[in-house]
Z-matrix of the N, CA and C atoms (Angstrom, degrees):
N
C 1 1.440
C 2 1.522 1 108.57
N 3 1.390 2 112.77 1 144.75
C 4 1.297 3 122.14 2 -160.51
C 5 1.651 4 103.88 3 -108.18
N 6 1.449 5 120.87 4 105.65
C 7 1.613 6 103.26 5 174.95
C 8 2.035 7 112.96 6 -91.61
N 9 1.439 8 99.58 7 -171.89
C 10 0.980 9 109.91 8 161.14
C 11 0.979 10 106.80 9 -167.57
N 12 1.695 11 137.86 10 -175.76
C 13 1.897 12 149.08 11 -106.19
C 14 2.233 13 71.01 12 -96.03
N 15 1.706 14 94.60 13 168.70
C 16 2.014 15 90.85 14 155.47
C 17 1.198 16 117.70 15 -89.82
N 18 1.257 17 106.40 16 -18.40
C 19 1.598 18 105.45 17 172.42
C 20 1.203 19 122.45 18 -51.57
N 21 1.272 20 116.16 19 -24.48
C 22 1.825 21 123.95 20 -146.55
C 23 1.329 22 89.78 21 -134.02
N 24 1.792 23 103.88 22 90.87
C 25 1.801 24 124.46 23 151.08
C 26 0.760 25 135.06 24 -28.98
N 27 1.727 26 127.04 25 -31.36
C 28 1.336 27 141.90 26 -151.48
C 29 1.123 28 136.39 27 -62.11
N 30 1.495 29 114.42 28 59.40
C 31 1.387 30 106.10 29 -160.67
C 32 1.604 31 130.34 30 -119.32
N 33 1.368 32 83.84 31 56.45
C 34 1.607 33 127.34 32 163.82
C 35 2.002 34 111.93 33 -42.27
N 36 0.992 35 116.51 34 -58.22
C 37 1.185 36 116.97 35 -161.69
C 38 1.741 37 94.10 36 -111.56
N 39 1.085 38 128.27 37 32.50
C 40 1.312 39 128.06 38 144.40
C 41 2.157 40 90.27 39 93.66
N 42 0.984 41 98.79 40 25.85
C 43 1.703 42 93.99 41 -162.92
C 44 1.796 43 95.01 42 -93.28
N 45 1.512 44 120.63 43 121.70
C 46 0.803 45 102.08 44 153.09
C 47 1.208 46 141.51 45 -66.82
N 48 1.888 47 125.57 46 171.18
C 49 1.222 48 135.76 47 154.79
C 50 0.922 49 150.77 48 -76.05
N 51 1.874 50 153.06 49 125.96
C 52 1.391 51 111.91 50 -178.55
C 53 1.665 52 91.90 51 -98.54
N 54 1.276 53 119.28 52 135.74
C 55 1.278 54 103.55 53 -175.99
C 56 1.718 55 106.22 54 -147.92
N 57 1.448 56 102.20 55 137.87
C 58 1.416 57 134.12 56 -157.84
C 59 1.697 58 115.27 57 -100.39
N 60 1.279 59 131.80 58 137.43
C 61 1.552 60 124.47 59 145.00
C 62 1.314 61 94.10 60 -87.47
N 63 1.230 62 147.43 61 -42.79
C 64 1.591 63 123.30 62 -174.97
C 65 1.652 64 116.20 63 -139.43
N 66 1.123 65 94.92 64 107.55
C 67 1.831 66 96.98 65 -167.12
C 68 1.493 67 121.73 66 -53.79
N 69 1.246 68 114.38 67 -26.03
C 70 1.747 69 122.69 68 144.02
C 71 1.288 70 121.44 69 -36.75
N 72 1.472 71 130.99 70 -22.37
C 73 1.498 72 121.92 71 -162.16
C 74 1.921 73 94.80 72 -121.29
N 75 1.100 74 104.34 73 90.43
C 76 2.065 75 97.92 74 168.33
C 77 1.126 76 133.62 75 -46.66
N 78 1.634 77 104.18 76 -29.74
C 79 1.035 78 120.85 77 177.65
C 80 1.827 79 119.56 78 -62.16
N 81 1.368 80 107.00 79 -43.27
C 82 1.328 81 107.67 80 164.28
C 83 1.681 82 136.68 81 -79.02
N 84 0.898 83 98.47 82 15.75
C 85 1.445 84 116.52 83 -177.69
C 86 1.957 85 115.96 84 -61.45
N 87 1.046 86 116.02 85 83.77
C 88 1.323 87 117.82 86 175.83
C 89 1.206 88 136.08 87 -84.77
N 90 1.658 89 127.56 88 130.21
C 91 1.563 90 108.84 89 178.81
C 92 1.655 91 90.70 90 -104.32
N 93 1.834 92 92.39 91 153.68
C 94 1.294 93 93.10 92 -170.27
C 95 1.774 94 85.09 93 -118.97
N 96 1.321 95 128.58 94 -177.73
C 97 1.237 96 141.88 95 -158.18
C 98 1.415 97 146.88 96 179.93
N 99 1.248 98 135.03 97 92.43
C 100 1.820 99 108.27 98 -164.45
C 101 1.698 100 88.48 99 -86.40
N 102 1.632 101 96.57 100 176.67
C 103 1.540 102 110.21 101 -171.25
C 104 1.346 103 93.10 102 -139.63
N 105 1.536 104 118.31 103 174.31
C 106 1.736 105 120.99 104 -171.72
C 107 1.242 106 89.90 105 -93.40
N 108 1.440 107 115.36 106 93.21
C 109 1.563 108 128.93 107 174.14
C 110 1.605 109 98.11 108 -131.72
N 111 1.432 110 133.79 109 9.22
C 112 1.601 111 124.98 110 -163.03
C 113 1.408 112 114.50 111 -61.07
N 114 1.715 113 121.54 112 3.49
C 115 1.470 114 92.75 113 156.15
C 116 1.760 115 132.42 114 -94.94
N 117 1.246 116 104.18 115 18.21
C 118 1.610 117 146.66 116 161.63
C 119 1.661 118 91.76 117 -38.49
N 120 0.993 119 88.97 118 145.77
C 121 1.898 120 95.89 119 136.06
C 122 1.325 121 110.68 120 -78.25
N 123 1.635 122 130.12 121 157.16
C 124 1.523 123 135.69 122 143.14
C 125 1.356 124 112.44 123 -9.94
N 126 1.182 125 120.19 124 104.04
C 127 1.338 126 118.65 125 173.61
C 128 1.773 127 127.17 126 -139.53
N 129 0.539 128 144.63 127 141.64
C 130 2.182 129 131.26 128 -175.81
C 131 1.968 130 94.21 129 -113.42
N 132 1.152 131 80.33 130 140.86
C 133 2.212 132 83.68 131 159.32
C 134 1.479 133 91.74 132 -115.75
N 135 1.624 134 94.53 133 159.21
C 136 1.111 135 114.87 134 -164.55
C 137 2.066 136 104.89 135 -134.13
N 138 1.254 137 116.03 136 110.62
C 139 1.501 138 95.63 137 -173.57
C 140 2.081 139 107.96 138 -128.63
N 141 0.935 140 127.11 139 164.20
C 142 1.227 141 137.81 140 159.34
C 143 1.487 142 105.08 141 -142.94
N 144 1.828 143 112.07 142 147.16
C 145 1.218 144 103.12 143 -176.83
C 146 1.448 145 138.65 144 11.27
N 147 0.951 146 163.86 145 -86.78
C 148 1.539 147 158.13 146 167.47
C 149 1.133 148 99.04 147 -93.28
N 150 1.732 149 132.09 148 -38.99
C 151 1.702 150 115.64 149 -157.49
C 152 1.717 151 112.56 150 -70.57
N 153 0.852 152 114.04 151 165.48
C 154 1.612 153 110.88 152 -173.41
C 155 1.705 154 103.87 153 -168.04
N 156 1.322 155 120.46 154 109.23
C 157 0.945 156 125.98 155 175.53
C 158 1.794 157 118.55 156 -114.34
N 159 1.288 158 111.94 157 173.30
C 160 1.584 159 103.49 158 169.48
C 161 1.574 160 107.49 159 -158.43
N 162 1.322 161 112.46 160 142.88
C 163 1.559 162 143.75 161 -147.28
C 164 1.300 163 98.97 162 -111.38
N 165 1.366 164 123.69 163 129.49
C 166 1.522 165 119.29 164 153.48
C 167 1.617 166 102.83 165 -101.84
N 168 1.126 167 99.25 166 141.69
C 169 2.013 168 112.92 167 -167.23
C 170 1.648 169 98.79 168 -89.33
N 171 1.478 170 116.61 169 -37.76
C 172 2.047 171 94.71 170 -168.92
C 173 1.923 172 80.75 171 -117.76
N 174 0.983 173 126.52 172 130.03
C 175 1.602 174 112.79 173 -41.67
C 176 1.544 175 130.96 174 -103.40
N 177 1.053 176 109.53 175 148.98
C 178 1.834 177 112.69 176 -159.68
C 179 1.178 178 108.29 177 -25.74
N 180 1.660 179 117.33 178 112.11
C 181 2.023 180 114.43 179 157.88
C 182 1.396 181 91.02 180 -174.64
N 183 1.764 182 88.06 181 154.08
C 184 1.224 183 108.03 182 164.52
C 185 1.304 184 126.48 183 -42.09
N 186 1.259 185 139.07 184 129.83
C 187 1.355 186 141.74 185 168.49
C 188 1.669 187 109.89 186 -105.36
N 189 1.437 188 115.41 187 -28.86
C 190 1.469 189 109.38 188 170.10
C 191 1.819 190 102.73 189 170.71
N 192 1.313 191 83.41 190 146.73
C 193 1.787 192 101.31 191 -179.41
C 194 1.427 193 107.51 192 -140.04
N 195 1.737 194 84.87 193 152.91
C 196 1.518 195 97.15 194 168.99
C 197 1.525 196 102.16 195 -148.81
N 198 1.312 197 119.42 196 141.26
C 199 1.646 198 133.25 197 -158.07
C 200 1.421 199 135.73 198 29.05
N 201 1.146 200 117.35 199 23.07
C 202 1.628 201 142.07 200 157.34
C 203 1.466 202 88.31 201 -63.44
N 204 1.193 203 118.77 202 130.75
C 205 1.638 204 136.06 203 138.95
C 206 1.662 205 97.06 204 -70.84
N 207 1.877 206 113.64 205 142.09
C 208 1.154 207 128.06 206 167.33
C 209 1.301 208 113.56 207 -64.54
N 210 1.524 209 135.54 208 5.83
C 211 1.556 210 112.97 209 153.15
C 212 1.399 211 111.51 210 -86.64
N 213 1.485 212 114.58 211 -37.41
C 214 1.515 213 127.04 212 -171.83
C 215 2.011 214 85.24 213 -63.50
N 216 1.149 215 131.96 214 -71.77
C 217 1.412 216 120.13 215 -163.31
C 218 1.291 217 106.56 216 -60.81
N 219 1.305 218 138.52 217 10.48
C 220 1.472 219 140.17 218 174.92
C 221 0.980 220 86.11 219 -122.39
N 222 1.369 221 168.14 220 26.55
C 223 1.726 222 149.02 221 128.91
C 224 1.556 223 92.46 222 -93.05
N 225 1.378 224 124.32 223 -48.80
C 226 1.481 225 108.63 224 -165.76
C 227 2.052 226 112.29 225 -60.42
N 228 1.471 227 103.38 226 -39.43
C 229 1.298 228 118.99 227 175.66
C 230 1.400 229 109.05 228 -47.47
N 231 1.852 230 117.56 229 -53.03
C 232 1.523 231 107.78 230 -177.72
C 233 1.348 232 115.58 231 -70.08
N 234 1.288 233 126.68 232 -34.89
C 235 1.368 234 122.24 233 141.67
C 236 1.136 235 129.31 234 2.18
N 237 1.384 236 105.02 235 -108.06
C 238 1.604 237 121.83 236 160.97
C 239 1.315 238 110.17 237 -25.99
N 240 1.311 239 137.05 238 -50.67
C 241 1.665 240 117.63 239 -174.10
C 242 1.361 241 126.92 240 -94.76
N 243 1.071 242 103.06 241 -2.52
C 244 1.919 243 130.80 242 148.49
C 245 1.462 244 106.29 243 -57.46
N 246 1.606 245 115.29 244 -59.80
C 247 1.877 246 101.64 245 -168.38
C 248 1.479 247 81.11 246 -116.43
N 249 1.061 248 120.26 247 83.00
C 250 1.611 249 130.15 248 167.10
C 251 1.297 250 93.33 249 -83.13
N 252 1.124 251 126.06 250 -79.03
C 253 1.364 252 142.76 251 -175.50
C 254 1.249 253 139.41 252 -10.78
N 255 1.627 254 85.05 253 -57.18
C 256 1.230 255 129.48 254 178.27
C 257 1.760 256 108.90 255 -76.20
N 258 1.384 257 115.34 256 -48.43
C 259 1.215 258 117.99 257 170.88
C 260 1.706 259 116.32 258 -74.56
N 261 0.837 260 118.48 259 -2.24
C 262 1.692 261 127.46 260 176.92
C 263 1.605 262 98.32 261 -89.99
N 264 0.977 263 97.75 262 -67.94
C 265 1.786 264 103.79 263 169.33
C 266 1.664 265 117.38 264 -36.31
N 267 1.520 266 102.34 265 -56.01
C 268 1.970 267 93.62 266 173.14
C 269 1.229 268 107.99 267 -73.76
N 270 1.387 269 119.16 268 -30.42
C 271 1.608 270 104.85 269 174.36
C 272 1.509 271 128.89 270 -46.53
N 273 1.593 272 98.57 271 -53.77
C 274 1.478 273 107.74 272 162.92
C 275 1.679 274 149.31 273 -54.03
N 276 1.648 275 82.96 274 -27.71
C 277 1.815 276 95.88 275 169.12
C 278 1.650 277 98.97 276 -91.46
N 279 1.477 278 108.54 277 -21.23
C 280 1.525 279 85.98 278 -164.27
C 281 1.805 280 114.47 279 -84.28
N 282 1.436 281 101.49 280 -18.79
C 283 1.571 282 112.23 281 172.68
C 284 1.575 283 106.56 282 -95.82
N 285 1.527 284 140.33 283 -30.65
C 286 1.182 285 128.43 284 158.02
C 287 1.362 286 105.11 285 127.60
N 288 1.566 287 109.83 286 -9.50
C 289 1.746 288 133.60 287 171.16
C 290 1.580 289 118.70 288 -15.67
């Protein structure tokens, strides 16, 4: 898996993210990701060490988790509907939509 900076959403070419609410905390450090799932709806996975969750983008919610504590899946969620946009957009270049 391929990362790049958290600043930089871009995940156009299938590249994951490591991506942070506070770059002080390691522990929260998330890569986010689409997978060759495009007959899906819009969707990103989201994983740290074992936890692995996945997001449907129109419109923002959980679709399913596994070892996220419900505060950690309520920071990753506001996340996600913050760069919604942005993640609809790589979805689209990255499946060809």
């Amino acid at each position: 898996m391929k990362y790049c900076q958290p600043a930089d959403l871009n995940l156009q070419s299938g590249l994951a993210v490591k991506w942070s609410d506070n770059d002080a905390d390691r522990s929260a450090k998330w890569a986010l990701f689409y997978a060759g799932d495009r007959q899906e709806p819009p969707h990103i996975h989201v994983e740290r060490d074992d936890c692995l969750a996945k997001f449907w983008l129109e419109p923002v919610r959980l679709q399913r988790s596994g070892g996220f504590d419900s505060s950690e899946i309520s920071r990753i969620e506001k996340l996600v509907a913050e760069q919604s946009e942005q993640l609809l957009k790589g979805w689209n270049e990255y499946f060809s939509r």
